[in-house]
C-alpha positions in Angstrom: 10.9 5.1 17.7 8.4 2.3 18.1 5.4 1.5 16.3 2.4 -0.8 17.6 0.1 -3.8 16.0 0.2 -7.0 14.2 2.9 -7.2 11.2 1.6 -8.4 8.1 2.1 -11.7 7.3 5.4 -13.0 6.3 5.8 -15.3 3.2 5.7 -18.8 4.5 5.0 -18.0 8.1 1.5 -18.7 10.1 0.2 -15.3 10.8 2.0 -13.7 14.4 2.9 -4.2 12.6 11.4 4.5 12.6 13.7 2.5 12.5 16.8 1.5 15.1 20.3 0.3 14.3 22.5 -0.9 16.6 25.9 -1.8 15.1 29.1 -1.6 17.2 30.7 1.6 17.1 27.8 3.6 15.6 28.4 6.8 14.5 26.0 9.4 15.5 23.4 10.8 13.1 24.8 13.9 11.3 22.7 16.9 11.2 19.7 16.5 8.9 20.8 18.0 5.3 18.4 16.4 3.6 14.7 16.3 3.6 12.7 14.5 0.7 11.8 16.8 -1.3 7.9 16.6 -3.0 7.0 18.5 -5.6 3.6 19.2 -7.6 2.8 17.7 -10.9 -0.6 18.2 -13.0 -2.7 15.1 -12.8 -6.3 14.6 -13.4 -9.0 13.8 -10.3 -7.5 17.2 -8.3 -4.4 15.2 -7.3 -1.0 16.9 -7.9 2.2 15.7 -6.6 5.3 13.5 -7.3 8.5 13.6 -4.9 11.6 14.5 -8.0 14.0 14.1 -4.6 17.6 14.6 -6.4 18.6 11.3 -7.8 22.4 12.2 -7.2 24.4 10.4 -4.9 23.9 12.3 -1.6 25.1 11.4 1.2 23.6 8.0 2.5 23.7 9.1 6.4 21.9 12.1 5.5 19.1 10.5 3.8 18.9 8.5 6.2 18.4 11.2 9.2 16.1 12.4 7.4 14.2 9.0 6.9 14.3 8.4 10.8 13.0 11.9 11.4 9.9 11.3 9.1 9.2 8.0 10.7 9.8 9.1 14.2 7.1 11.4 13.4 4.9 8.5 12.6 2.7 10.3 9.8 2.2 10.0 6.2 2.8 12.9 3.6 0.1 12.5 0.9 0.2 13.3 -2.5 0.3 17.5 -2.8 -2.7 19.2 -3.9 -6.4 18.9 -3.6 -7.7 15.7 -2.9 -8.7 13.3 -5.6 -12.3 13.2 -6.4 -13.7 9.5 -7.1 -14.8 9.0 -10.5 -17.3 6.0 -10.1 -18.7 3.7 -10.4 -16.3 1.2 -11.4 -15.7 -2.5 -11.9 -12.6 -4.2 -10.6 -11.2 -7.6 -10.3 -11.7 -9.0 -7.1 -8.2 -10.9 -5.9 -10.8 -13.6 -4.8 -12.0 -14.2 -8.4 -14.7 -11.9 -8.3 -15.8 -8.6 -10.2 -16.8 -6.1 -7.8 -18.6 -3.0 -8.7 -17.7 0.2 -6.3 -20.5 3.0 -6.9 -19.3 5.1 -3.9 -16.2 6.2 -1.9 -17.5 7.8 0.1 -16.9 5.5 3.2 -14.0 3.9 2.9 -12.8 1.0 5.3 -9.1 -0.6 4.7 -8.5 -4.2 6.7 -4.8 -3.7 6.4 -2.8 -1.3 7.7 -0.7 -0.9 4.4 -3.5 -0.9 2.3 -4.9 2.2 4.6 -1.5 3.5 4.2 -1.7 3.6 0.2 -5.7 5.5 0.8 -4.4 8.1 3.3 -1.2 8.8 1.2 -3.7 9.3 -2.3 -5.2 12.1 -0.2 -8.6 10.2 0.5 -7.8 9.9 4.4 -10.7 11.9 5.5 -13.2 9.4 3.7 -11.7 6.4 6.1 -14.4 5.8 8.8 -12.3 2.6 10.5 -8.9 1.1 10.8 -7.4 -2.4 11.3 -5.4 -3.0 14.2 -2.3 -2.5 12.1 -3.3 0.6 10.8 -0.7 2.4 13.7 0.3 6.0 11.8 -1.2 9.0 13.6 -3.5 9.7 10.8 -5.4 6.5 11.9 -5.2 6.6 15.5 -8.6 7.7 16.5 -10.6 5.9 14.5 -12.5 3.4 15.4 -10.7 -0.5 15.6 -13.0 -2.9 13.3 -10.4 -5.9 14.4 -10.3 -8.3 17.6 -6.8 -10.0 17.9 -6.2 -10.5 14.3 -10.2 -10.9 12.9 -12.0 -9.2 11.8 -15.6 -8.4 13.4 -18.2 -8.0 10.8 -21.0 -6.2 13.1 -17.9 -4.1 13.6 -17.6 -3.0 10.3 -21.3 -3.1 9.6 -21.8 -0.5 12.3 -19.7 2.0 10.4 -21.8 2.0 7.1 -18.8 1.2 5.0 -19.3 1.9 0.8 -16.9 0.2 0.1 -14.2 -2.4 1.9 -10.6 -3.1 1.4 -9.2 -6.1 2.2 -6.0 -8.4 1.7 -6.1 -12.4 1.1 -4.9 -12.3 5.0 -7.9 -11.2 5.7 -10.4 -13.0 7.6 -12.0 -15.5 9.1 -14.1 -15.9 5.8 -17.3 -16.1 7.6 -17.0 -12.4 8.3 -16.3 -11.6 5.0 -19.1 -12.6 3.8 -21.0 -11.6 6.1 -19.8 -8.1 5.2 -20.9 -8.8 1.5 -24.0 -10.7 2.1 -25.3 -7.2 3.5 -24.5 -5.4 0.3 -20.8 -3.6 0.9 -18.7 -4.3 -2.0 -15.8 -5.8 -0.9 -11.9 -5.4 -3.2 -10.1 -8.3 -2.1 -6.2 -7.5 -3.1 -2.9 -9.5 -3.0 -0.5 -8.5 -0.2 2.8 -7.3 -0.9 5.5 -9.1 -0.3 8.5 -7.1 -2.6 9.3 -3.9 -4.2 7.5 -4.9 -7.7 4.7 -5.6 -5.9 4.2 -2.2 -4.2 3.5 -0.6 -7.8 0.3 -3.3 -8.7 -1.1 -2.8 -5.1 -1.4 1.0 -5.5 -2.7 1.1 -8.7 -5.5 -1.6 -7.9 -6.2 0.9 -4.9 -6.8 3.8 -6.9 -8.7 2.2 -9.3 -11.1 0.5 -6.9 -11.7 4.1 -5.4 -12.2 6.2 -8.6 -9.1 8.1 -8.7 -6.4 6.4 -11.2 -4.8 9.2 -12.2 -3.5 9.7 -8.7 -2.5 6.2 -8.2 0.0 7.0 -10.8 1.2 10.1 -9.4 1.7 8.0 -6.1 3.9 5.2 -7.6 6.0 8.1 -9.8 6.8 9.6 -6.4 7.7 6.2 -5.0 9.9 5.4 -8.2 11.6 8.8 -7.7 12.6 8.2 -4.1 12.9 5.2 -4.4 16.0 5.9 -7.4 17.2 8.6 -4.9 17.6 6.1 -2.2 19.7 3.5 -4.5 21.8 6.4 -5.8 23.7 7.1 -2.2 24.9 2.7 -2.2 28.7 3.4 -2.2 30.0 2.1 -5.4 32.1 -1.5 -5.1 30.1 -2.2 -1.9 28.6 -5.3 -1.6 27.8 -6.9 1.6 25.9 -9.8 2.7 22.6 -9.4 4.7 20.8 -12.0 6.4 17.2 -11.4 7.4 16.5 -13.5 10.6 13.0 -13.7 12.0 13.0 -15.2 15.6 10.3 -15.4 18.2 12.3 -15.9 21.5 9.3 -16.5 23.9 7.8 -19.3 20.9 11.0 -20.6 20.3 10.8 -19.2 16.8 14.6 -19.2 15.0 14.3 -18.7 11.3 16.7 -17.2 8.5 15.4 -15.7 5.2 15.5 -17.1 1.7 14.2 -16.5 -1.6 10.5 -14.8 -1.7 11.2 -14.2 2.5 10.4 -10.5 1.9 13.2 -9.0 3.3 15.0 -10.1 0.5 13.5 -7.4 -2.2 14.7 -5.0 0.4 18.3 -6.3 0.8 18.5 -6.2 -2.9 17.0 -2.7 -3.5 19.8 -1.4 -1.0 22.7 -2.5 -2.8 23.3 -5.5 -0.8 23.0 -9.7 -1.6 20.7 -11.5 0.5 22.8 -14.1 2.5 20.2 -16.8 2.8 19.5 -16.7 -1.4 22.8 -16.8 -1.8 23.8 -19.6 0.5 21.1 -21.7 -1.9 18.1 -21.7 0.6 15.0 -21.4 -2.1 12.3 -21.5 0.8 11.0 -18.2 2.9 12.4 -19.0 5.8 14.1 -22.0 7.0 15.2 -23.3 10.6 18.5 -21.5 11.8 21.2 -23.9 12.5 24.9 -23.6 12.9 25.3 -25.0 9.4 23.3 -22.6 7.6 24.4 -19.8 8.8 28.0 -20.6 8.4 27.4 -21.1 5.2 25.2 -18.1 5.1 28.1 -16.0 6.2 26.4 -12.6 6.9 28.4 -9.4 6.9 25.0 -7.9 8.6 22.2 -9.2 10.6 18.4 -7.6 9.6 15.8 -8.1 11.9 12.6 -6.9 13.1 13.0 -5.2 16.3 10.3 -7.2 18.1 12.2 -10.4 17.1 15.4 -8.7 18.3 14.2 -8.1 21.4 12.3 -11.3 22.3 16.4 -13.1 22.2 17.3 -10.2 24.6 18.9 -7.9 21.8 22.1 -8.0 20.3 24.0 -9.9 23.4 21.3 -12.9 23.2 21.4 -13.1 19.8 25.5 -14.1 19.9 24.5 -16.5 21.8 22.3 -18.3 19.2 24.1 -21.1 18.1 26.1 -20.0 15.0 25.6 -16.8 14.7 28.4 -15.4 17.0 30.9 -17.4 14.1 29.3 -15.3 11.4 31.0 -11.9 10.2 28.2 -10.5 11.8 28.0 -12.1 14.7 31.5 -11.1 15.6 31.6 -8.0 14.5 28.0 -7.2 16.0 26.9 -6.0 12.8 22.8 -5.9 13.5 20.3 -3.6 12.1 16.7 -3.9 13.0 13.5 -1.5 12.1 10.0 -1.6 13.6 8.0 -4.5 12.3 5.0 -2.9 10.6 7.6 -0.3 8.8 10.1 -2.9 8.1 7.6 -5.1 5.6 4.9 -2.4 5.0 5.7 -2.4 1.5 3.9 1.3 0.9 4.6 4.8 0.3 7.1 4.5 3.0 9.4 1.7 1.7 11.9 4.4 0.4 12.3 5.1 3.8 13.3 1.9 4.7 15.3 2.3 1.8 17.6 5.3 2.6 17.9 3.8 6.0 18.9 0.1 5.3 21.3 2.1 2.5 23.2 3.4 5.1 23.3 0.9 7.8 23.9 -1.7 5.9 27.1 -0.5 3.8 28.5 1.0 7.4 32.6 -0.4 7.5 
């Protein structure tokens, strides 16, 4: 299953969106036995809902069939319930420094996929009038595309009548941004996510800017419950070393992941140590050479399945200097997700969770 548009950001990186696994000898997906179970919980604004999937440890290739079946289908599953109703107007800090003042929500436009995620997911998506380009999920797909390449065009979002605007510090060029204020649209500037503890801030701010905190809350004690599933099926004792590679074949790109890389909150969450922390690199992403990853020494290989691609998969990457002389190299130990679900950091991380659980602990 393949997903569309321009990732977010990585930490460190110039700017560049079901999930596949391709280690040797893969068993095949049991039968789904496990689906991810929400349930509804009172909660003011109209919005009921938080996922109580069973925390016990269920079997990790089950959760994670059912994980590839919900992202195959390429949807979101909002909060249960009515729909939130905006209480506003509100103030909110501005990541840009400003206060901004949001008196309606009525016309909502995200500029980031992942922050169109979070709206959609809160039960707002029918009040979205645009998308960014790496707004991909099927809920987003026909509307209108307020992004050329990676900018934004302001006469774009103008034409749409937006209330409000939500944007990342990604976002840009500037010019447009202002452009998009100077005509009166308040505009909530937010800080991307780039780990786990960041996903809980994000959707909070989210909420808030659009009136409806109570179900922001709901959202991120669904998250927290799936998320404590998804960490109950790591096999106990098991430990392995993951290193997140980002490549580029056609730029020439050949990077490993360190500390703040963004992968690394993921390795960690699923039970696994981050080879390129571990091996002392204190950077995002450093240059691959033979060195490093020898002393890297990956059990597993994590990419993004662009990236995996672009080297001519799994028998191009062996060939990359070094990393056929790695435990995973040898052992053709790769597992590699879509881009835009891979770093999406949103309701669908525990996903990406139960899926990386499984792959990654694999013997």
């Amino acid at each position: 299953m393949r997903m569309t548009g321009r990732p977010r950001r990585l930490a460190g990186m110039p700017r560049p969106a079901t999930g596949r696994v391709r280690p040797a000898g893969r068993r095949g997906l049991v039968p789904l036995a496990l689906a991810l179970v929400l349930l509804t919980g009172a909660c003011g604004g109209g919005s009921g809902g938080s996922s109580t999937a069973d925390a016990s440890p269920a079997s990790a290739s089950e959760r994670a069939a059912a994980a590839e079946r919900q992202l195959a289908k390429n949807t979101l599953v909002p909060l249960e319930g009515e729909p939130p109703t905006p209480r506003l107007p509100v103030t909110v800090d501005s990541s840009d420094g400003r206060k901004v003042t949001v008196e309606d929500a009525s016309r909502i436009l995200p500029l980031n996929g992942g922050v169109a995620e979070i709206v959609f997911t809160l039960g707002l998506g029918d009040r979205v009038v645009g998308r960014d380009i790496t707004a991909t999920f099927a809920e987003a797909k026909k509307l209108p595309q307020v992004t050329k390449a990676h900018d934004v065009s302001a006469e774009s979002v103008l034409s749409l009548r937006p209330t409000v605007v939500l944007a990342d510090t990604d976002t840009g060029p500037q010019e447009a941004i202002d452009q998009i204020r100077d005509a009166g649209v308040p505009v909530v500037v937010l800080d991307p996510a780039t780990e786990l503890a960041d996903v809980t801030a994000r959707t909070a701010r989210i909420a808030e800017a659009l009136g409806v905190p109570a179900a922001g809350k709901a959202l991120n004690r669904r998250m927290s419950d799936e998320l404590a599933a998804a960490r109950a099926a790591v096999p106990d004792g098991s430990k392995p070393k993951v290193a997140f590679l980002y490549m580029r074949g056609s730029a020439a790109v050949y990077l490993i992941g360190g500390k703040g890389s963004g992968a690394d909150s993921l390795i960690e969450a699923a039970g696994a140590v981050d080879a390129g922390k571990d091996a002392g690199l204190d950077k995002p992403f450093t240059p691959i050479t033979s060195e490093a990853l020898v002393r890297a020494q990956p059990d597993v290989i994590l990419m993004m399945t662009k990236g995996l691609d672009s080297v001519g998969g799994i028998d191009g990457l062996v060939q990359i200097p070094g990393v056929g002389q790695t435990p995973a190299g040898m052992n053709r130990r790769v597992v590699d997700m879509e881009d835009g679900v891979l770093l999406g950091y949103g309701p669908r991380t525990p996903l990406v969770i139960d899926i990386l659980v499984d792959r990654i602990h694999q013997t």
